[in-house]
Every structure is written in C-alpha cells, then in structure tokens.
mmCIF file as Biopython writes it, N, C-alpha, C and O atoms, coordinates in Angstrom:
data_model
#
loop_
_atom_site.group_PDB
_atom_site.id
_atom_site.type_symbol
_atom_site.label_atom_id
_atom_site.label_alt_id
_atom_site.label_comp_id
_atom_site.label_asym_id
_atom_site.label_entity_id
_atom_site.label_seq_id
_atom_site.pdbx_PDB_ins_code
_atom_site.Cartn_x
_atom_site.Cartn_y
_atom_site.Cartn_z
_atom_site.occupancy
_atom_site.B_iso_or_equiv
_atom_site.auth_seq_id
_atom_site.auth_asym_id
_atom_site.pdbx_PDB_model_num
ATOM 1   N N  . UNK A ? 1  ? 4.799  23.928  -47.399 1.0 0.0 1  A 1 
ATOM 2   C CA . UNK A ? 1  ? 5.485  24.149  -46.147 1.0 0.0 1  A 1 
ATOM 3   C C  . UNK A ? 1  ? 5.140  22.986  -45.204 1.0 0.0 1  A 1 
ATOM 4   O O  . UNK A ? 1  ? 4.069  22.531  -44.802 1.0 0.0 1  A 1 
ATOM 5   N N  . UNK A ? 2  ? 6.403  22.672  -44.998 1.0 0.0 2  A 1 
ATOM 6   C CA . UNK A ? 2  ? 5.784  20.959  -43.842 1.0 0.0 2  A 1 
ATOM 7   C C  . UNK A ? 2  ? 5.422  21.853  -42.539 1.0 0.0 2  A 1 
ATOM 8   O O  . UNK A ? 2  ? 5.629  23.066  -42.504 1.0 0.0 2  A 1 
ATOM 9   N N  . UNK A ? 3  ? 4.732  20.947  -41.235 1.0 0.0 3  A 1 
ATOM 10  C CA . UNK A ? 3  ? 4.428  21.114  -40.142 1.0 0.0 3  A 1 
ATOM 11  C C  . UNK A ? 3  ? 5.373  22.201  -39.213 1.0 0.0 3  A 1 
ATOM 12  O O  . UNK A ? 3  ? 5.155  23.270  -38.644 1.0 0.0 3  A 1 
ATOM 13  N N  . UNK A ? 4  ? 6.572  21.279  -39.401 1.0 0.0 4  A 1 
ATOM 14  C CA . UNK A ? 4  ? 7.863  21.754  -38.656 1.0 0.0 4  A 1 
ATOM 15  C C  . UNK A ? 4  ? 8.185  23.158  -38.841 1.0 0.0 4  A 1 
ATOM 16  O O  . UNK A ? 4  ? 8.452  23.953  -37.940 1.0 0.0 4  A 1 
ATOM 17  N N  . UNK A ? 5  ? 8.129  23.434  -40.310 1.0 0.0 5  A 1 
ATOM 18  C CA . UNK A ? 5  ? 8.061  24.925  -41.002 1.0 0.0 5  A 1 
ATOM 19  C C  . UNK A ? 5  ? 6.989  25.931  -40.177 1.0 0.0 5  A 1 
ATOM 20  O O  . UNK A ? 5  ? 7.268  26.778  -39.328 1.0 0.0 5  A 1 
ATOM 21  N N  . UNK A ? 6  ? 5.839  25.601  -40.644 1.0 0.0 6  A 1 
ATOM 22  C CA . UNK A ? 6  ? 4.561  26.107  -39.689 1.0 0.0 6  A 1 
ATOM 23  C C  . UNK A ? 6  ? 4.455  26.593  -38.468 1.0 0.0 6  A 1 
ATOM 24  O O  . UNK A ? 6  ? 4.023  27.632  -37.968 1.0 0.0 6  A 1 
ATOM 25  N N  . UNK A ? 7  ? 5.007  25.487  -38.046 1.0 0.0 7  A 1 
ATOM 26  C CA . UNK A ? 7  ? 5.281  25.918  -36.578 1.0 0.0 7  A 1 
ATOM 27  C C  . UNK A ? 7  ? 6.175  27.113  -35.959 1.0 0.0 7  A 1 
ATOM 28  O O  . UNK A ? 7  ? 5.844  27.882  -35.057 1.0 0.0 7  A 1 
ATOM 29  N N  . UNK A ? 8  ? 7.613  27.064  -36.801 1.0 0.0 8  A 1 
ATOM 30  C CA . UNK A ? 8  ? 8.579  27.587  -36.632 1.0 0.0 8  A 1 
ATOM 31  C C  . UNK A ? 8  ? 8.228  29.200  -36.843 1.0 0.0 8  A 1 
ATOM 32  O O  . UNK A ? 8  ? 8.546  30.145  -36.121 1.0 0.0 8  A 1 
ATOM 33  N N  . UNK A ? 9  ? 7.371  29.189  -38.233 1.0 0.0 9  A 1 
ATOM 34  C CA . UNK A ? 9  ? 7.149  30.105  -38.737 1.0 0.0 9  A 1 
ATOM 35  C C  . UNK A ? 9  ? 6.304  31.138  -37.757 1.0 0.0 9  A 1 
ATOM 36  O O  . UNK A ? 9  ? 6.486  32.355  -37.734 1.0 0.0 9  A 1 
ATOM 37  N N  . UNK A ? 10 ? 5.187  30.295  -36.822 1.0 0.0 10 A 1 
ATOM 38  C CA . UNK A ? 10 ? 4.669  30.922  -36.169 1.0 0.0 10 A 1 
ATOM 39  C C  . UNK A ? 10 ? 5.223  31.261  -34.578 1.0 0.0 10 A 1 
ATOM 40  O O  . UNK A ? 10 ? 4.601  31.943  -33.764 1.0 0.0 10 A 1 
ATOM 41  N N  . UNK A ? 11 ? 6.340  30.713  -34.386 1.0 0.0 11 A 1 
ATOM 42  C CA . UNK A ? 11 ? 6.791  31.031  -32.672 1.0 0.0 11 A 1 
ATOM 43  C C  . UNK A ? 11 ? 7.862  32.272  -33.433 1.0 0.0 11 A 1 
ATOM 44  O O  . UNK A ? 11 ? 7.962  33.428  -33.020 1.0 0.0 11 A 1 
ATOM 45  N N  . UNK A ? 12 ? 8.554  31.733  -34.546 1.0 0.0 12 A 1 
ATOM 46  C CA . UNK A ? 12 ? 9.636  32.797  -34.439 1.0 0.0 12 A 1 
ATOM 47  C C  . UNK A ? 12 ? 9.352  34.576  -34.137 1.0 0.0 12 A 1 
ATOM 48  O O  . UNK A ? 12 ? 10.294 35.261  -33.740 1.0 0.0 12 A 1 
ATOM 49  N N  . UNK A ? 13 ? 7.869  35.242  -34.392 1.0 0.0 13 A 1 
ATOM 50  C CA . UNK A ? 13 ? 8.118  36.369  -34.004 1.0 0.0 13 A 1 
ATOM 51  C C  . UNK A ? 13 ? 7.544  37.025  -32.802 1.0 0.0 13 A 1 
ATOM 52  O O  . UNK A ? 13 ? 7.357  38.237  -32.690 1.0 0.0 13 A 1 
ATOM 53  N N  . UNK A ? 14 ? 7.174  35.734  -31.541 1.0 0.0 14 A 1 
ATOM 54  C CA . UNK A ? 14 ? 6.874  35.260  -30.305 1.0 0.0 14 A 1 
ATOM 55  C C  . UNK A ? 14 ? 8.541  36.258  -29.603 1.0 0.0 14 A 1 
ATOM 56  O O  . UNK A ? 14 ? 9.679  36.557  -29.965 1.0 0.0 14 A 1 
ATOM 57  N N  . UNK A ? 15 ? 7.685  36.401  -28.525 1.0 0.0 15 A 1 
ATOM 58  C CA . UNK A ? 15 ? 9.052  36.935  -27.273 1.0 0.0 15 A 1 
ATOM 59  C C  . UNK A ? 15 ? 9.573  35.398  -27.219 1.0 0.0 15 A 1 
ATOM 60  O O  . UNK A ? 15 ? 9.153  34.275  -27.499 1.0 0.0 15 A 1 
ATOM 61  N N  . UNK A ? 16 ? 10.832 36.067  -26.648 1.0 0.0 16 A 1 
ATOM 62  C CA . UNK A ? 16 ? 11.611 34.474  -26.334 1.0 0.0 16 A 1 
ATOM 63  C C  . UNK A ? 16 ? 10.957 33.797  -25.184 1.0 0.0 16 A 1 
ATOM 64  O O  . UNK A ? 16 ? 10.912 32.567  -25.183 1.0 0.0 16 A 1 
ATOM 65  N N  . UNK A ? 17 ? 10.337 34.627  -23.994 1.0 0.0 17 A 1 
ATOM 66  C CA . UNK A ? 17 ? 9.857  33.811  -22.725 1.0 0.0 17 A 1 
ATOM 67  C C  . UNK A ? 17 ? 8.760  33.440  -23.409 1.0 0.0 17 A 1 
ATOM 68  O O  . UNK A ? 17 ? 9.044  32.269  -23.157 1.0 0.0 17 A 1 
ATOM 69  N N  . UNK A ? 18 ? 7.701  33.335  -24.085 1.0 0.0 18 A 1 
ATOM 70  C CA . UNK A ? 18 ? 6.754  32.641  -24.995 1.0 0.0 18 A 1 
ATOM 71  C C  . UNK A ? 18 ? 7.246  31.279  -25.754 1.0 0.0 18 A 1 
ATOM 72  O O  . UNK A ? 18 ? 6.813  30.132  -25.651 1.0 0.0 18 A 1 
ATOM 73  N N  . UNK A ? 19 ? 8.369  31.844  -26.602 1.0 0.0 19 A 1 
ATOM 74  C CA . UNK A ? 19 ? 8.769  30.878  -27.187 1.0 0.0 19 A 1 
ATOM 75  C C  . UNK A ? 19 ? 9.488  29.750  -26.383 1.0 0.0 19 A 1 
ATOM 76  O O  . UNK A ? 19 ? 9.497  28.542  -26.623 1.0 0.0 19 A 1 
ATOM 77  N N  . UNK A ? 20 ? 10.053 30.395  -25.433 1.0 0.0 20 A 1 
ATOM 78  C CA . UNK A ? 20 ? 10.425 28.959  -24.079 1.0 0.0 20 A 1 
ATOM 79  C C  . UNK A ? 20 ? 9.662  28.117  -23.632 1.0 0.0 20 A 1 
ATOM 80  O O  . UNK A ? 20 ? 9.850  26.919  -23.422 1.0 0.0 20 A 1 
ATOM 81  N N  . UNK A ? 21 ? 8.179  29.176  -23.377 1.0 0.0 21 A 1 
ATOM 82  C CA . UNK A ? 21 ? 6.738  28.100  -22.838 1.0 0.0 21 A 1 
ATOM 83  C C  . UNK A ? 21 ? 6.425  27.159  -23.900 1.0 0.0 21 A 1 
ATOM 84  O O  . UNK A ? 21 ? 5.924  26.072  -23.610 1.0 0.0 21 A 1 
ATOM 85  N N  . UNK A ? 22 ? 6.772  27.603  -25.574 1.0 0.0 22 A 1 
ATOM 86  C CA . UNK A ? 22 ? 6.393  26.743  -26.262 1.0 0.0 22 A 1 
ATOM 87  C C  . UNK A ? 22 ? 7.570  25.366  -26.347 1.0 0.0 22 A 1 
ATOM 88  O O  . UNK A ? 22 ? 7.317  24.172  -26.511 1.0 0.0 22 A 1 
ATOM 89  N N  . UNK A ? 23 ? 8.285  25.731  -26.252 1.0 0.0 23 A 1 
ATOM 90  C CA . UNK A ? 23 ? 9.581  24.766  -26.489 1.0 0.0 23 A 1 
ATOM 91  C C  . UNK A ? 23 ? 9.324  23.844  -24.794 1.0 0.0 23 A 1 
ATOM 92  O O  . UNK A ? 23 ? 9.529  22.692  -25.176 1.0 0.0 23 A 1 
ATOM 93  N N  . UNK A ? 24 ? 9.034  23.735  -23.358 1.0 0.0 24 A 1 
ATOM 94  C CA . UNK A ? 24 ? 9.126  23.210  -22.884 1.0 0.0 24 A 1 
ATOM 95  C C  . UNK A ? 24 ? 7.791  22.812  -22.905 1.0 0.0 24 A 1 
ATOM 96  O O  . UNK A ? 24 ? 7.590  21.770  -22.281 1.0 0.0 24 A 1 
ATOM 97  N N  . UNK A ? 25 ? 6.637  23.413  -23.528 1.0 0.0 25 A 1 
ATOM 98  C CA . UNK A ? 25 ? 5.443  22.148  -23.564 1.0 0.0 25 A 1 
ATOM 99  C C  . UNK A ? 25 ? 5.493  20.879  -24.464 1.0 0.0 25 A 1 
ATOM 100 O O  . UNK A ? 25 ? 4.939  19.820  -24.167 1.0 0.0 25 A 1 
ATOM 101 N N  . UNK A ? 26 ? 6.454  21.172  -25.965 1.0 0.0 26 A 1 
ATOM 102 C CA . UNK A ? 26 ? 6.957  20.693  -26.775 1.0 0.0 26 A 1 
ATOM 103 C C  . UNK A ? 26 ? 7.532  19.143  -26.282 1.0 0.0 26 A 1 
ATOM 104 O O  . UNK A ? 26 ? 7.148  18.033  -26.649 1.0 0.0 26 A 1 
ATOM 105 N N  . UNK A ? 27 ? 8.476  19.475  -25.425 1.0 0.0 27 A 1 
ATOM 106 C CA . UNK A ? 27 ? 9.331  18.885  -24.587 1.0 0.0 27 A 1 
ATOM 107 C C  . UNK A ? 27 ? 8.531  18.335  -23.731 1.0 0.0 27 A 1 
ATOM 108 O O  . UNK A ? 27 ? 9.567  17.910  -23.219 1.0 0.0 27 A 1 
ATOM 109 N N  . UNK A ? 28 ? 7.663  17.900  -23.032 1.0 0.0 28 A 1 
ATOM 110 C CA . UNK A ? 28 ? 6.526  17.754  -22.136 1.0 0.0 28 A 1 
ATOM 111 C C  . UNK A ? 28 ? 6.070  16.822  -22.930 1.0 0.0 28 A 1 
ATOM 112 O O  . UNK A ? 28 ? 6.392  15.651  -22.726 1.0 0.0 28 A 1 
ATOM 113 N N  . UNK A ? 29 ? 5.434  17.091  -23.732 1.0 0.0 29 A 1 
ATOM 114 C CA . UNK A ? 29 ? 4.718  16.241  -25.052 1.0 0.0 29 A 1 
ATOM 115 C C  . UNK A ? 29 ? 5.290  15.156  -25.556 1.0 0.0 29 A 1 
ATOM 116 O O  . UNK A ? 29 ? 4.659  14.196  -26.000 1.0 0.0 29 A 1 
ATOM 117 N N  . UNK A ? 30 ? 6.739  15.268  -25.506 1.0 0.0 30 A 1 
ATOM 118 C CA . UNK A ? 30 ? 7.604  13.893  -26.799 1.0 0.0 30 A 1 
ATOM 119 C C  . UNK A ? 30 ? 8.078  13.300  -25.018 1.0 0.0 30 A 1 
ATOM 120 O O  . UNK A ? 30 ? 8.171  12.080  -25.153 1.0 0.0 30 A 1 
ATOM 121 N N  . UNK A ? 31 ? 8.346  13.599  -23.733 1.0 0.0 31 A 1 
ATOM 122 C CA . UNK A ? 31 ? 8.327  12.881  -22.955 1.0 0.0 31 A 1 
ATOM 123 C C  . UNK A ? 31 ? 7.528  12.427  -22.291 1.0 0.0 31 A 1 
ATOM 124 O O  . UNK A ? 31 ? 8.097  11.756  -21.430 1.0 0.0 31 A 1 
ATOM 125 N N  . UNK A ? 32 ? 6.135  12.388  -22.141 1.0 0.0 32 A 1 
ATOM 126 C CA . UNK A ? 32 ? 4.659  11.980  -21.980 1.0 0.0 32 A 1 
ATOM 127 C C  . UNK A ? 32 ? 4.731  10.956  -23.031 1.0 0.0 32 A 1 
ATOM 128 O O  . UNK A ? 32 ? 4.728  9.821   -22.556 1.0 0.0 32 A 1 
ATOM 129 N N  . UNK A ? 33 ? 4.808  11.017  -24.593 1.0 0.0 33 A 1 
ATOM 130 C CA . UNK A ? 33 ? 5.069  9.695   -25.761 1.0 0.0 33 A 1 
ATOM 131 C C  . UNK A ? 33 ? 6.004  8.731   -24.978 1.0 0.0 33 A 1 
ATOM 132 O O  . UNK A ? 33 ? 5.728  7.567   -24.688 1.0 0.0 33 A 1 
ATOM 133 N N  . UNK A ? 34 ? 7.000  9.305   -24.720 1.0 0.0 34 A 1 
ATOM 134 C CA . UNK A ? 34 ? 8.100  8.131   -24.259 1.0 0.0 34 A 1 
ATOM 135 C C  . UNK A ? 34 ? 7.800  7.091   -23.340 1.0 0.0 34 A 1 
ATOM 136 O O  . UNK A ? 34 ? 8.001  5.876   -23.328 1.0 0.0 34 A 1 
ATOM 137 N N  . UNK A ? 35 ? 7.155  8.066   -22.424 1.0 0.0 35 A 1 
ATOM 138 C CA . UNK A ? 35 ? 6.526  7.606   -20.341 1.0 0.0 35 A 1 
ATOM 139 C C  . UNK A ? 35 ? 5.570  6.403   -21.212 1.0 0.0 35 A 1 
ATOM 140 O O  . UNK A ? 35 ? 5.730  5.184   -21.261 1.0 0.0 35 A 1 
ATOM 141 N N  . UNK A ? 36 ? 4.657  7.168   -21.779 1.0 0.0 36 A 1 
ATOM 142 C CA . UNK A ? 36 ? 3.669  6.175   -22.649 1.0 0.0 36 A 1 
ATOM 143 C C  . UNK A ? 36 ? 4.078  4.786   -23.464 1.0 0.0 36 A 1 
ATOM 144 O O  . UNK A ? 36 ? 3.270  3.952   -23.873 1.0 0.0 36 A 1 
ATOM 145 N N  . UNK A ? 37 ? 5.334  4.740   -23.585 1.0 0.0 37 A 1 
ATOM 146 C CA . UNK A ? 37 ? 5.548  3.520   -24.839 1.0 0.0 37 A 1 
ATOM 147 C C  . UNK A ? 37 ? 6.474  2.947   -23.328 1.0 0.0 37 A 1 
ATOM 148 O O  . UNK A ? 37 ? 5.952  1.836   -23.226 1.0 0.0 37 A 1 
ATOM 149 N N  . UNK A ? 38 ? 7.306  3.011   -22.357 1.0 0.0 38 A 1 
ATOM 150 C CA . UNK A ? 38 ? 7.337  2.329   -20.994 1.0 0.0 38 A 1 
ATOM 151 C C  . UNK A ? 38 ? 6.580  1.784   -20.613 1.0 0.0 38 A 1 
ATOM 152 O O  . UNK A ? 38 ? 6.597  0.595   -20.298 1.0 0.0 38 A 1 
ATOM 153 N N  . UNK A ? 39 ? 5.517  2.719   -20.535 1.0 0.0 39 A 1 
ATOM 154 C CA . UNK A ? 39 ? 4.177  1.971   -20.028 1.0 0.0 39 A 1 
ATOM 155 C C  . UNK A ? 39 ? 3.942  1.063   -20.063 1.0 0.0 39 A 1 
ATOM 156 O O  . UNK A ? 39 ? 3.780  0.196   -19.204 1.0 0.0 39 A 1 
ATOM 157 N N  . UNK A ? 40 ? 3.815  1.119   -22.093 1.0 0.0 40 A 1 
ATOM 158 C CA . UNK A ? 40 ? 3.043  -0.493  -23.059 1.0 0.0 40 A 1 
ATOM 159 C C  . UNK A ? 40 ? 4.114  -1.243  -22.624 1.0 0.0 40 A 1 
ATOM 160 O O  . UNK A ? 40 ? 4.018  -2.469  -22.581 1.0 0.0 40 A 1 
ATOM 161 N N  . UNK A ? 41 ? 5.352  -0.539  -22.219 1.0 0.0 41 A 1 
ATOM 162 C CA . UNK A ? 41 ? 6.383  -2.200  -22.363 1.0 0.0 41 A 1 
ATOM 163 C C  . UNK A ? 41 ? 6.062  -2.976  -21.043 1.0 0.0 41 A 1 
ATOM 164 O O  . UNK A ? 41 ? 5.955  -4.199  -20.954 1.0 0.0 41 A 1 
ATOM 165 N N  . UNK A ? 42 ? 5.905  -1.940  -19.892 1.0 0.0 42 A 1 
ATOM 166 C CA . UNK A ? 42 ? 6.058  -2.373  -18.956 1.0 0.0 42 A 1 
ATOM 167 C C  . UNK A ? 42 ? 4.672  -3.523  -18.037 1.0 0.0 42 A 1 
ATOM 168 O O  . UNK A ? 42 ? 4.758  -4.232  -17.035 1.0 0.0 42 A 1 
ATOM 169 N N  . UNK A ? 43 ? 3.553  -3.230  -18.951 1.0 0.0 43 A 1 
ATOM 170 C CA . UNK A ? 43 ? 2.211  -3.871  -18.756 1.0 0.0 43 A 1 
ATOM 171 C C  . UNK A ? 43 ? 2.666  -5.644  -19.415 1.0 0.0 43 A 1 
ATOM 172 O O  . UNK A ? 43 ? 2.727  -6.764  -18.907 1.0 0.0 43 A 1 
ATOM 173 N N  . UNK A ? 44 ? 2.861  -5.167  -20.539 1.0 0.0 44 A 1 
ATOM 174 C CA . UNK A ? 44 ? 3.467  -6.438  -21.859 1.0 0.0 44 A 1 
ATOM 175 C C  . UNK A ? 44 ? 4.329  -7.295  -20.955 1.0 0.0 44 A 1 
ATOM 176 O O  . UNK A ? 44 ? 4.224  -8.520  -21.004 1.0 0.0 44 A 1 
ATOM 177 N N  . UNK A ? 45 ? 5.160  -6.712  -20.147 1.0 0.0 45 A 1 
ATOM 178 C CA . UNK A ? 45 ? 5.701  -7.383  -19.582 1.0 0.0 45 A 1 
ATOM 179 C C  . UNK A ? 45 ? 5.372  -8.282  -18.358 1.0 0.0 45 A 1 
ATOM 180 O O  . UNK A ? 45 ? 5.752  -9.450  -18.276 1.0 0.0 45 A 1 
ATOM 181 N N  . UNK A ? 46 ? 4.457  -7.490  -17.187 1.0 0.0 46 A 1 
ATOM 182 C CA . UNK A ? 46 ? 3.830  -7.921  -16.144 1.0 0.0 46 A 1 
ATOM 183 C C  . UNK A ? 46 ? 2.526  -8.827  -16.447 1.0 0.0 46 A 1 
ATOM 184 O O  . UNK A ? 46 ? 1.723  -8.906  -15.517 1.0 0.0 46 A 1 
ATOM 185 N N  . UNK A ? 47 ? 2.253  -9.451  -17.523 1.0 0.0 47 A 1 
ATOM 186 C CA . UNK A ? 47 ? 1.293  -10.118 -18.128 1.0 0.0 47 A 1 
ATOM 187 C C  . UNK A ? 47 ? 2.007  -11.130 -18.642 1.0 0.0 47 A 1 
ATOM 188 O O  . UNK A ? 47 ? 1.403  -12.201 -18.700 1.0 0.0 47 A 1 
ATOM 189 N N  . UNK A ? 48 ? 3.115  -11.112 -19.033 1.0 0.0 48 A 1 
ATOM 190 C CA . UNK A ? 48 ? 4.276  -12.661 -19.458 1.0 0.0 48 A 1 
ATOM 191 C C  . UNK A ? 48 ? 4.519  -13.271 -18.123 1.0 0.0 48 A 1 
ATOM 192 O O  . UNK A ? 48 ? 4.520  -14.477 -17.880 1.0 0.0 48 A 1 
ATOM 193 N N  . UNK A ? 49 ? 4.679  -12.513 -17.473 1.0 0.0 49 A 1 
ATOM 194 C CA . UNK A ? 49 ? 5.422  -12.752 -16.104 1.0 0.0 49 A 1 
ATOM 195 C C  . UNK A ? 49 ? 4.813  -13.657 -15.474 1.0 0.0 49 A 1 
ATOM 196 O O  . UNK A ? 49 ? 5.219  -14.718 -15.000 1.0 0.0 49 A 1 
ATOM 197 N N  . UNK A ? 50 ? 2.990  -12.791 -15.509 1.0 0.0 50 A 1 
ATOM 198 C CA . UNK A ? 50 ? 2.155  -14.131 -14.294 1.0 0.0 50 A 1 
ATOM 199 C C  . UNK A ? 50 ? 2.068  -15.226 -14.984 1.0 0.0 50 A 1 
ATOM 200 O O  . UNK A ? 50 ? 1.989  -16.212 -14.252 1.0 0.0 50 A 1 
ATOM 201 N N  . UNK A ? 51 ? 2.045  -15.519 -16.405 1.0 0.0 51 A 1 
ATOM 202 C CA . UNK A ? 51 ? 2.106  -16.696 -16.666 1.0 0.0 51 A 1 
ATOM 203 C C  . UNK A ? 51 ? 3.115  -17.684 -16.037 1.0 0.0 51 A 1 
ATOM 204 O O  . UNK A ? 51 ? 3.005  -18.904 -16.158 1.0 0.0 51 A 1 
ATOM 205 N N  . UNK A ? 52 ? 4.212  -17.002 -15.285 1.0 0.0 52 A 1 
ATOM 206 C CA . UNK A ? 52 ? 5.024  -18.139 -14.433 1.0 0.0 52 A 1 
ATOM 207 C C  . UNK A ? 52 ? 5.343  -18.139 -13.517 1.0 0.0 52 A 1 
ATOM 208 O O  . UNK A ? 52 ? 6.408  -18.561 -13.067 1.0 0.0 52 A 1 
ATOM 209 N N  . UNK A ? 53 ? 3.704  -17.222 -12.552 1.0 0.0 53 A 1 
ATOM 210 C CA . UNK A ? 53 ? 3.292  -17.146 -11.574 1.0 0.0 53 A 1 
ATOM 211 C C  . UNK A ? 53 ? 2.362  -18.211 -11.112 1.0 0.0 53 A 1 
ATOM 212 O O  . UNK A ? 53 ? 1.393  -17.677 -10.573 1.0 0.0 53 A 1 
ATOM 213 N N  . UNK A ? 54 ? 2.274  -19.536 -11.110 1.0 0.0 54 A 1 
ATOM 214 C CA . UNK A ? 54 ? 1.635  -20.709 -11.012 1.0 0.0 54 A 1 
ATOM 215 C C  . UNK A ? 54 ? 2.105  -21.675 -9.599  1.0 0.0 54 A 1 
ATOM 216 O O  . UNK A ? 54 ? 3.268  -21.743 -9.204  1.0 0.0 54 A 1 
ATOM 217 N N  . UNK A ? 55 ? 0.957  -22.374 -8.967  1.0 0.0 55 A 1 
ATOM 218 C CA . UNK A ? 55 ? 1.833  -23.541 -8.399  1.0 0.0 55 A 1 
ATOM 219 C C  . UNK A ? 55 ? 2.810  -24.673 -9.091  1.0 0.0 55 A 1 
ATOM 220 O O  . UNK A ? 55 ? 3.523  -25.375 -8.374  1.0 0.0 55 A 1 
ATOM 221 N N  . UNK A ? 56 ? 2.804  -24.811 -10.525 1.0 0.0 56 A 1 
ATOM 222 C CA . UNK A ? 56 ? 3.787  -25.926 -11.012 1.0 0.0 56 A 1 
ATOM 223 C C  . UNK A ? 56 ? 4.573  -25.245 -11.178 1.0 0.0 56 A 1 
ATOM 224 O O  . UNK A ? 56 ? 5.246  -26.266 -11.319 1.0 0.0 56 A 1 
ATOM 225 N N  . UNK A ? 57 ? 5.481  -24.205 -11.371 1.0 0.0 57 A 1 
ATOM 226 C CA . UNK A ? 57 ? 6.590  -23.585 -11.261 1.0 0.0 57 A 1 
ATOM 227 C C  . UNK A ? 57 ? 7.003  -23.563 -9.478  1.0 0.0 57 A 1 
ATOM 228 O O  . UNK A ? 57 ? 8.198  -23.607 -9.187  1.0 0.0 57 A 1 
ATOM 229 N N  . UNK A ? 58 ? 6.113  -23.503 -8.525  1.0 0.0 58 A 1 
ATOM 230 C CA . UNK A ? 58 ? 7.062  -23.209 -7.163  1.0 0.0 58 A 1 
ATOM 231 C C  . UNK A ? 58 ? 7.796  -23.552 -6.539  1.0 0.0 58 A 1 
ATOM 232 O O  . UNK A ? 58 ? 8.065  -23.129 -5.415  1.0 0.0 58 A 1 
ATOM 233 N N  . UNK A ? 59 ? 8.576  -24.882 -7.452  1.0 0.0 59 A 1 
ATOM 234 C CA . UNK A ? 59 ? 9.293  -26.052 -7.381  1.0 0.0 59 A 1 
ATOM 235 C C  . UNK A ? 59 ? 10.924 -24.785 -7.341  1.0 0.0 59 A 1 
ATOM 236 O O  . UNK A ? 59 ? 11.693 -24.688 -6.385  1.0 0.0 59 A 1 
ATOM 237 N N  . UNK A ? 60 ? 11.007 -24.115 -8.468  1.0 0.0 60 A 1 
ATOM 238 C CA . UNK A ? 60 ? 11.830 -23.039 -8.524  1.0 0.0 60 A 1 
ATOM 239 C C  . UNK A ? 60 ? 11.820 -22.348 -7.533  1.0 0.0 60 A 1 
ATOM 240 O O  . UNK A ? 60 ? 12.870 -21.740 -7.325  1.0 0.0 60 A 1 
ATOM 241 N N  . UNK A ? 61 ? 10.855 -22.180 -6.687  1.0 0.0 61 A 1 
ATOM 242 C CA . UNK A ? 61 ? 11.457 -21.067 -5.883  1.0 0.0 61 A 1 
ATOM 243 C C  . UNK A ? 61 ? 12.593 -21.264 -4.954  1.0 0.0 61 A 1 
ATOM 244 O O  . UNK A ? 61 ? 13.277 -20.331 -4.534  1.0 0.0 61 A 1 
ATOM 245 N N  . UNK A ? 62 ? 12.782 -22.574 -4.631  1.0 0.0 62 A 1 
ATOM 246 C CA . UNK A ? 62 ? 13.754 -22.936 -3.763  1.0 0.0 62 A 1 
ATOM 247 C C  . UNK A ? 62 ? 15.153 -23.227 -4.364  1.0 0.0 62 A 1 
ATOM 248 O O  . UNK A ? 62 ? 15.920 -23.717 -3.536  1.0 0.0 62 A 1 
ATOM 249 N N  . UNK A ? 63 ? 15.671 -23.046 -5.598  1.0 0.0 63 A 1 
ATOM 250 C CA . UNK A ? 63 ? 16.671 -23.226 -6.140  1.0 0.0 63 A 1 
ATOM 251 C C  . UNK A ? 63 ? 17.652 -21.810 -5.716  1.0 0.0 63 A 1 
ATOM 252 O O  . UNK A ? 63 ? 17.575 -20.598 -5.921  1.0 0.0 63 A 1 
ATOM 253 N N  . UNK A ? 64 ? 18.340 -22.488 -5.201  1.0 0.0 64 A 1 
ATOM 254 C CA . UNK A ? 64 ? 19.522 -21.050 -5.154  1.0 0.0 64 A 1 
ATOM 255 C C  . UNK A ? 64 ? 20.745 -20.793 -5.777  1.0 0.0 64 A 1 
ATOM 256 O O  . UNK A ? 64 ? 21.650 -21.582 -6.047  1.0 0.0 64 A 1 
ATOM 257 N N  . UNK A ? 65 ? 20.630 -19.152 -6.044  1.0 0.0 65 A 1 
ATOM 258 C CA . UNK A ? 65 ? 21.081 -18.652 -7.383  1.0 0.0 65 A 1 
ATOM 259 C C  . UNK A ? 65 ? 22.390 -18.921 -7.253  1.0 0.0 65 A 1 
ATOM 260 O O  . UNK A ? 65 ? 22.858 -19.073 -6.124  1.0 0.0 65 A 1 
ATOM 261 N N  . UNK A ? 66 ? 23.170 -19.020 -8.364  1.0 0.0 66 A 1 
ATOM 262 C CA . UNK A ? 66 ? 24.667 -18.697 -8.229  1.0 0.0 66 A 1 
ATOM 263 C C  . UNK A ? 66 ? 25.002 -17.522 -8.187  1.0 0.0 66 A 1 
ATOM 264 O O  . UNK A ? 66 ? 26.191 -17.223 -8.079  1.0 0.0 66 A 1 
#
C-alpha cells in the first residue's frame, strides 16, 4: 500500500469536518514547499544582482531607458 493509500485509508472513516482540517493542513504544507522554493529563487537572485551593484557599473545609471 503506497503512502497516498495510507493516508486515505486512515481519514476516510474521519467526520468530514476532521477530514477538512486534514485536507487544509495538507494544503498549508505543499504551499509553505512552494513559499519555500520562491524563497531559494528569490535570495539566488538578490545575490546575482549585487554583483552589479558596484561603482564601475554607475556609469549606467544615467542612461535613459527607451
């Protein structure tokens, strides 16, 4: 019996307002993973960035955009 089975096996003879608490902690859980892998992107990213946060780049700052 895989995990998924297991699980199932054990909410299905849960009241449904039980089985809701389980289904939105569920839900809680795989969007906490998600928030979490934003995160990594979003650090990964602010660490490329200062690299062209320097005085020999500030030559750019005065170029204006099209």
């Amino acid at each position: 019996m895989t995990l998924a089975e297991q699980i199932y096996q054990t909410v299905k003879p849960l009241p449904e307002a039980v089985a809701q608490e389980i289904l939105d902690f569920a839900l809680f859980l795989r969007q906490r993973e998600e928030n979490s892998e934003w995160q990594n992107l979003m650090l990964a990213q602010s660490s490329a960035l200062a690299d062209w946060n320097n005085e020999e780049n500030e030559v750019w700052n005065d170029v204006p955009a099209l």
